[in-house]
C-alpha positions, 0 to 999 in steps of 0.5 A: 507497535502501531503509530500514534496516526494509525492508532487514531485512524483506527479510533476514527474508523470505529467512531465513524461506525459506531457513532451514537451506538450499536443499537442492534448488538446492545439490545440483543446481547448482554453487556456479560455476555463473551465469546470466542471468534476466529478471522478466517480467510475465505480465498487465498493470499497474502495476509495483512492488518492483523495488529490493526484488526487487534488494535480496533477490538482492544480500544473497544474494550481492553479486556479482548485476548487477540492471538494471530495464528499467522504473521501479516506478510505470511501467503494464506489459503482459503479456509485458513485461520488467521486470528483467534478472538476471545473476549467481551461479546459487545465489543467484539461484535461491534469492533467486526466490521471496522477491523474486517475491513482493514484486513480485508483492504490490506491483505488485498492490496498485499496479494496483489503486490506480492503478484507483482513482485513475483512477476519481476522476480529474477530481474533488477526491479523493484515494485513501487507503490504510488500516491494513488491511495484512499484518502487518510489510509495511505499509511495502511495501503503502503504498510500493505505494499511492504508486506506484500513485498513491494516498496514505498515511493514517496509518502506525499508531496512533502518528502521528496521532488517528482517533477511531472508533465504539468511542471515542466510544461508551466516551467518551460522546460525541464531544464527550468523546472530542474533549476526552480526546484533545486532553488527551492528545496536543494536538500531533497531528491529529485526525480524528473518525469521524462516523455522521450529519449531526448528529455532522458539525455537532458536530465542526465546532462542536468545530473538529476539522479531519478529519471521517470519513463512515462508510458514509453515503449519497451526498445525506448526502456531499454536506450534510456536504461543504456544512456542512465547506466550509473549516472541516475536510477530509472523508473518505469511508470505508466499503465503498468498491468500482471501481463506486462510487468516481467517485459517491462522488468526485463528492460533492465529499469530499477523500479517499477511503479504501479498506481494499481496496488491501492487505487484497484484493489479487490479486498481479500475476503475474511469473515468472522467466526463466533462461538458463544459463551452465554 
């Protein structure tokens, strides 16, 4: 069951397209006319967004059957059937392009998490994702990420404290910035973005359990994991690429965040195929 925000999402999406009309689709094809359509994959991956895809044909019109062959989290090929669409032709063919490109982003960002996640396969770390989403689809990005096998990080600003270089810096150290925040919001998590093997020492004698490597080499990784071991979790963050990932991971970190997954996406090519009932 999708949200009510996705849901509505998916509703702006389709009025963004749709506006005043589809003035092609209404003046070509007969409001009785219905077809049967498949969403086909056309490269291979990890697919996701198909109960967005259904969602954006059903408020269209709810007498659209969608069917997935395939589950979103599911490893496809190319030329693979991913859904089975049958229904009111309008609506099918107006709703095509919103819901392709939800699937299309999704199952993205999805195969490349999973690419990652196998990578640091074997090792303790886990994959995180970032804020580093679209602007209002950070809700899909980051269902796209679970799917591919990754985790969530936070969902804003709100939801937990990730004390960075800019806090510290107005703060005066991160002693001070430890102690502001704490004052503020004593109930929430806080994390601490750490530069060198000194700020690692003082954020663990501040007893913050989080501690954020910023770009730091592999052998100053591998200290700070020795120095935090039981007292904090420790991220690694930074520049973080495929060809990378699994030395990073083997440093011994618990999490590994990667703006990449949504800010670099390369969308999975699905397109729609239509047989017509006239």
């Amino acid at each position: 069951m999708l949200s009510p925000e996705i849901r509505a999402t998916i509703e702006r999406a389709l009025a963004e397209d749709i506006d005043s009309g589809d003035v092609t689709t209404d003046s070509i094809v007969p409001e009785t006319a219905t077809l049967d359509a498949k969403i086909v994959a056309k490269s291979a991956g990890v697919v996701a967004g198909l109960a967005v895809a259904e969602t954006a044909f059903l408020l269209l019109d709810q007498q659209v059957v969608s069917s997935s062959v395939v589950a979103d989290g599911d490893q496809i090929q190319a030329g693979q059937v991913l859904a089975e669409i049958n229904g009111p032709a309008r609506a099918i063919l107006t709703a095509e392009r919103t819901a392709l490109n939800f699937v299309g982003r999704m199952s993205g960002i999805a195969t490349l998490t999973r690419q990652f996640v196998d990578e640091a396969r074997g090792t303790r770390a886990k994959i995180l994702d970032t804020r580093k989403t679209a602007p209002n689809l950070r809700p899909f990005d980051k269902e796209a990420v679970r799917l591919g096998g990754g985790e969530n990080h936070r969902l804003g600003l709100f939801d937990m404290i990730l004390i960075k270089d800019n806090h510290i810096d107005f703060a005066g150290s991160i002693t001070e910035a430890v102690r502001r925040a704490r004052a503020l919001a004593s109930g929430l998590e806080v994390e601490v973005e750490a530069r060198t093997l000194r700020d690692v020492t003082e954020c663990l004698d501040l007893a913050v359990g989080w501690i954020m490597l910023d770009n730091m080499p592999l052998d100053e990784m591998r200290e700070a994991v020795r120095l935090a071991h039981g007292r904090a979790k420790v991220e690694a963050s930074g520049n973080i690429t495929l060809a990378n990932v699994r030395s990073i991971a083997e440093t011994g970190v618990d999490y590994i965040s990667v703006g990449a997954l949504t800010h670099s996406v390369r969308a999975l090519d699905v397109s729609l195929m239509v047989n017509w009932h006239k």
